[in-house]
N, C-alpha and C positions, 0 to 999 in steps of 0.2 A: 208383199206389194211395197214398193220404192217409194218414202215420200219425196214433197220437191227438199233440193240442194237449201240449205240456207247457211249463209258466212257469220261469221264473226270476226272484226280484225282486233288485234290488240297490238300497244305496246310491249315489245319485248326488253329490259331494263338491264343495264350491263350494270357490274360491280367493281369497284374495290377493296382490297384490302388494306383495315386500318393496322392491322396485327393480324400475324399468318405464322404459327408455330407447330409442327410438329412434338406428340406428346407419345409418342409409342408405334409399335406395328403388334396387329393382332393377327390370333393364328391363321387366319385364312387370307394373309397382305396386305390388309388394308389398313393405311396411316391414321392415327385419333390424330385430331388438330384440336388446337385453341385457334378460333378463327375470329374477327371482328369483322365483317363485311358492312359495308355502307352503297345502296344501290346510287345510282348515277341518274341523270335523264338524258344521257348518248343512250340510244334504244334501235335496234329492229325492229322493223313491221310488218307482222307475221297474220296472216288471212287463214282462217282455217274454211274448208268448206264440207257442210257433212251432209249425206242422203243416206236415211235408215231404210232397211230390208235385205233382204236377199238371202242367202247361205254363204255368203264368205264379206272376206274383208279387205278393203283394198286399201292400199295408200298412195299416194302420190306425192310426190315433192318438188317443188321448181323454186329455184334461187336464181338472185342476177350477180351473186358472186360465185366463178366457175373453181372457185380454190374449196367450195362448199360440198359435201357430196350428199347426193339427192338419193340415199340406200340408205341400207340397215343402219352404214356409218354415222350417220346423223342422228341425233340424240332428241329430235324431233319426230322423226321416225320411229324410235322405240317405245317414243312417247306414244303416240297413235297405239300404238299395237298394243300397249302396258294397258291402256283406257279400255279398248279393247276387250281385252280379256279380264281384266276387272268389271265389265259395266256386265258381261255375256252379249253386250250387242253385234248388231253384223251390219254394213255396209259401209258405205266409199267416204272417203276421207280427201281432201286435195289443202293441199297444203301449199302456201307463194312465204318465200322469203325474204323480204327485203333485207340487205344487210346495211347495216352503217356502222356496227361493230366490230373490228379487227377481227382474223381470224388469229388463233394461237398468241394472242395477246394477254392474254393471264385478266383480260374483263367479265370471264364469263357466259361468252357469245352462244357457245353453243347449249350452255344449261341453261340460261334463260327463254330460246327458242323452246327446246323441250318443254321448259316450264309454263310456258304461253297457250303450247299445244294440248297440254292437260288441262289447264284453264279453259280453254276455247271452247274442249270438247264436253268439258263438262255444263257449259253453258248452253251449249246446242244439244244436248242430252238431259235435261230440265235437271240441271244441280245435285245429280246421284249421288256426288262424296260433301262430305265438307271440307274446308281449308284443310285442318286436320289431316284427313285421309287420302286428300292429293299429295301433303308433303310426306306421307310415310312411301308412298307409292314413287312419290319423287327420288326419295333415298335410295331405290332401286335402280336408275338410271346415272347417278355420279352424285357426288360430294355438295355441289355448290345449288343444285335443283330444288330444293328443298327448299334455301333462302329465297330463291330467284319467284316461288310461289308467293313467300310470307311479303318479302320487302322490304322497304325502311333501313333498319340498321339493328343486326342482330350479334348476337355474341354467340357463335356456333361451335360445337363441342360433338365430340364421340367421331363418326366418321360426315359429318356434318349436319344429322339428322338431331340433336340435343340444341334446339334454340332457346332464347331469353333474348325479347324482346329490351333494347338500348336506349339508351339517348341518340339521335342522330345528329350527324356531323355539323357542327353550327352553319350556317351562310353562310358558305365561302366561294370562291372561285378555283377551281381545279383541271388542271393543266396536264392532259394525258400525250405522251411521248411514245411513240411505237418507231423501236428502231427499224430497221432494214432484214435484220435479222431475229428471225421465233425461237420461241422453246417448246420446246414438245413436253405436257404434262406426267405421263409416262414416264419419259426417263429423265426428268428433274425427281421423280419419287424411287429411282433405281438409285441416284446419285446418292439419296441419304440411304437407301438400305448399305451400299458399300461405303459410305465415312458417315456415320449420324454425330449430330450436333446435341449438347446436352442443351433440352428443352429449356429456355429462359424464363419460363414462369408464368405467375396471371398478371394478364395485363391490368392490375388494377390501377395503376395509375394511369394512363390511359379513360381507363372507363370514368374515373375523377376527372378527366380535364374536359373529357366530351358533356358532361354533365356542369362545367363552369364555363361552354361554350368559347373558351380562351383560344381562336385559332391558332394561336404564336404558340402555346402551348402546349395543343394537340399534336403538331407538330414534332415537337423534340418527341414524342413518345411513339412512331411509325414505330412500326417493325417487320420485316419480313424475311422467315431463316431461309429462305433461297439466295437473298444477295448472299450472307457468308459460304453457303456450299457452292455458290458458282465463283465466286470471288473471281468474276468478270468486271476488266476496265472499263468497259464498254458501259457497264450498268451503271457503273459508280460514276462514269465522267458526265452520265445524263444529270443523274441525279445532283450532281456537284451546279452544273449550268442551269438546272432550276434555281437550286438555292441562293445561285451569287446573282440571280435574275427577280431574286425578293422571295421564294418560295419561305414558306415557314415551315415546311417538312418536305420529303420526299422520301419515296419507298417503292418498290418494286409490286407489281401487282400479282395476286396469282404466283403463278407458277414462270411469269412471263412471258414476253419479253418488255411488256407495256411499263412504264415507269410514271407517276403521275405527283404533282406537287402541287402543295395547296396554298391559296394566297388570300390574303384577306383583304383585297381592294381589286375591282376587275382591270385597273391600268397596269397594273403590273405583273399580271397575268396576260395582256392584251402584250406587253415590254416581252415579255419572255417567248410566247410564241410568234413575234415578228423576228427575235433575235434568232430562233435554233432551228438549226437544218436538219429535219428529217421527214422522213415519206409520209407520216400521219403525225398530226398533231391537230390539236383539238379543245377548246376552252367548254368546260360541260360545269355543272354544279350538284349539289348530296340533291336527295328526291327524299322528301320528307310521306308519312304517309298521310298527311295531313293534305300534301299536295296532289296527290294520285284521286282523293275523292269528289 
């Protein structure tokens, strides 16, 4: 017997990356990173809806961006089905996307939805995992799912599933850039298996400046080994028109193509994106998890 439908909406939280390193490839292809993520409050609004009963399992998915695909492909989708078979539960699932996140921007967009969707269901399923156990389950659907559950600002390790909770990114103002042109995540990680980059290290200094909240000094410390394997003008000449635009860093996000730079007063943040011409651009700030409660 079907109960009634009940929703749950949540915030879905995009990220970037403060340090993004490649630390090896393991036997079965998959990259270990040294990762620094710090979640954003630019977000999708993801409605889950669920009716228990039946013998099967359905899902549904509907998005108002048609560059989204509403099947298997969707990482929200897999999400459903992961919950699924995890809980042994059966019945309908409908799932609405709102997007406000790039698609193929190196923010995260589509692990976060996933990650929303394990949330959601688990809250309309009376709280079957803990955080815990959504994100080892997360680890199962991509890299970045795992943080996109915990939040804030982690320092993520193995193939993304090794967290330690951080410092997050002081108050600042952050200025995301999305050119005309994406990256596809896939073959940015084909790119290093044919040229790899020797791994730069731990970002301890980094993790020292986040922790003296110096934005001007957080800055100098960005990192991310996809600007040198693409050693695109393209990415550099954004990043360059941040910086001469008052930016205190700049770095490429992900995997790309999103480029985002941090300012430590919102006029010259407000100065930077009156100044640059491209199709998305966006003034968002770090999401502390002080803030989320």
């Amino acid at each position: 017997m079907s109960l009634r439908a009940e929703s749950v909406i949540l915030p879905a939280y995009a990220k970037i990356n403060l340090f993004l390193d490649i630390t090896g490839v393991l036997p079965n292809g998959y990259h270990t990173l040294n990762n620094i993520m710090q979640q954003i409050n630019l977000h999708d609004k993801v409605t889950v809806s669920y009716s228990e009963g039946g013998t099967q399992r359905l899902i549904k998915i509907t998005c108002d961006d048609k560059k989204v695909p509403c099947d298997e492909k969707n990482i929200a989708y897999r999400a459903a089905r992961l919950y699924f078979e995890r809980s042994g539960l059966f019945g309908s699932v409908n799932i609405n996307i709102k997007k406000n996140i790039p698609v193929m921007a190196g923010l995260g967009g589509s692990s976060t939805d996933g990650a929303a969707v394990l949330s959601a269901m688990n809250m309309l399923c009376g709280n079957r995992f803990t955080r815990r156990e959504l994100e080892e389950a997360g680890a199962l659907l991509g890299a970045d799912v795992p943080f996109c559950i915990r939040g804030n600002a982690a320092l993520c390790k193995g193939i993304g599933e090794k967290m330690t909770d951080i410092e997050a990114l002081a108050d600042c103002q952050i200025v995301i850039i999305k050119p005309s042109f994406s990256c596809n995540t896939s073959s940015a990680y084909k790119l290093y298996d044919r040229k790899p980059i020797p791994a730069k290290g731990e970002p301890s200094k980094l993790l020292l400046k986040l922790k003296s909240g110096c934005v001007n000094d957080i800055g100098r410390e960005l990192y991310n080994i996809f600007e040198p394997l693409y050693n695109d003008r393209r990415i550099e000449q954004i990043k360059k028109e941040l910086i001469d635009a008052g930016a205190a860093g700049a770095a490429l996000s992900g995997s790309g193509s999103s480029v985002y730079g941090i300012f430590d007063c919102r006029e010259k943040a407000i100065g930077a994106v009156e100044s640059l011409d491209y199709p998305f651009k966006i003034i968002t700030n770090p999401i502390s998890a002080l803030e989320k409660k």
